[in-house]
N, C-alpha and C positions, 0 to 999 in steps of 0.2 A: 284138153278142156272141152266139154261137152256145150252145145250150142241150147242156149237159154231164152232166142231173142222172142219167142212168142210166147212165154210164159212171164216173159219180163213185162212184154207189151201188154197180155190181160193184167198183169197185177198195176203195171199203172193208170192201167184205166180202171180199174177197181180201184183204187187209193185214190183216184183225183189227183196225181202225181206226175213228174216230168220218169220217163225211163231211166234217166241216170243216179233218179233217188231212189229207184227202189234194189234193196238188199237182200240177196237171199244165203240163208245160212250155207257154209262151204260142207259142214259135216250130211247137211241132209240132202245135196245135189240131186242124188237118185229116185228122193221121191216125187222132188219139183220137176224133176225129167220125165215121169210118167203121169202127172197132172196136165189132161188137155184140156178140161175144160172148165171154163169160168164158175163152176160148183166147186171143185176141185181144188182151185187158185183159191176161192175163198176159205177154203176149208183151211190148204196152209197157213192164209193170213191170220186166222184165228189161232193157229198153234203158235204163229210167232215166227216160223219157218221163213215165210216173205215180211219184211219192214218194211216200211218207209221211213226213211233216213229224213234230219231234219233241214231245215233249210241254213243254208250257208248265208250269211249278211255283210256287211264291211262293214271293219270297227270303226264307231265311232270318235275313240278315245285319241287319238292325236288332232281330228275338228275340235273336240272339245280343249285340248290345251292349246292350241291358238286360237281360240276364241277366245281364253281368259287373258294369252297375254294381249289380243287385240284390248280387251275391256281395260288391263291396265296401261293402255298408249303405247305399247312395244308394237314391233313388225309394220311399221306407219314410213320408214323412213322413204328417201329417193326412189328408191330400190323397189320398192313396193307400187309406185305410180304407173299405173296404163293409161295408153293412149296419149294424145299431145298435151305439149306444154297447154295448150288454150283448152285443154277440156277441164284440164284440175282448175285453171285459173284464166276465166275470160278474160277478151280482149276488154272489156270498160270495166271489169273488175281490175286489170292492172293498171290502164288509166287514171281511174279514181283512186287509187292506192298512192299514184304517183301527184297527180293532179295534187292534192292533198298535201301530200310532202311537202310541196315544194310552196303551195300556197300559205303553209305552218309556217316555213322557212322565213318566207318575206316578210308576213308579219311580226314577227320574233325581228328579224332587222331593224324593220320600220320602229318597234317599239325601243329598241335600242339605241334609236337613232345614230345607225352604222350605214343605212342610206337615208337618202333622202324621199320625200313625197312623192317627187315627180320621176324618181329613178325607182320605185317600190312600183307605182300606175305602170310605168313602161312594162317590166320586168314581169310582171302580173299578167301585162295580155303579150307577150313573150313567152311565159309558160303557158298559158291557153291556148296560144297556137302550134303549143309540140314542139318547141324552139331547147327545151332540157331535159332530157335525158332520164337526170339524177338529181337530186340534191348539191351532192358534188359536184354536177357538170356546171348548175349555176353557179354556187360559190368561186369555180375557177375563171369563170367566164367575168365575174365582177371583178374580181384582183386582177384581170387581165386588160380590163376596161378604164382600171385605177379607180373603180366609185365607190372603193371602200371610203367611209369621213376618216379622218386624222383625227386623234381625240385630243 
């Protein structure tokens, strides 16, 4: 194999090209071997003799089909979350989720009248001091208390 590397180098600086992209025919070796000068090198590029090879890119065709099953809610699950629990879901974003619950809860009782007034008030600033959990945690903690009414 005959060495090509400064015929390589004018022709990529004549193409505005990296050295790895430019191609030169295998049949016509001998004449690029006796071209030294940049007249020369342009002369083969006009024949065709030297190319420049196209640019290589990365497919975009598998971004684009998880993008669509992103658009239709696929690929979303557990699995899929970075970083901490508190970055997908603040800390007074799960407070208020919860706050909320449990505040649903007691009125829903109260209007059932399955407690009472003064056991709904307690219980009320009981969840606002982070005293439950869950919804369940209260529930158990009443049956545990016996302040469910007797109907």
């Amino acid at each position: 194999m005959t060495n090509l590397s400064s015929q390589r180098r004018l022709a990529s600086a004549i193409l505005k090209t990296g050295e790895n992209r430019v191609w030169i025919n295998p049949e016509r070796v001998s004449d690029v071997e006796g071209a030294i000068t940049r007249e020369e090198i342009k002369k083969l590029i006009c024949e065709k003799v030297i190319v420049s090879l196209p640019e290589k890119g990365v497919s975009r065709s598998r971004a684009k089909i998880i993008r669509e099953k992103k658009r239709k809610g696929r690929r979303q699950g557990p699995g899929s979350y970075t970083g901490s629990p508190k970055a997908n879901v603040t800390k007074k974003e799960t407070w208020m989720i919860k706050i909320r619950s449990l505040r649903r809860k007691l009125r829903e009782l109260k209007a059932n009248r399955t407690i009472t007034e003064e056991t709904s008030t307690e219980f009320y600033r009981m969840a606002g001091s982070g005293r439950f959990g869950s919804v369940a945690e209260l529930e158990r903690y009443l049956k545990a208390k016996d302040l469910w009414r007797k109907r």
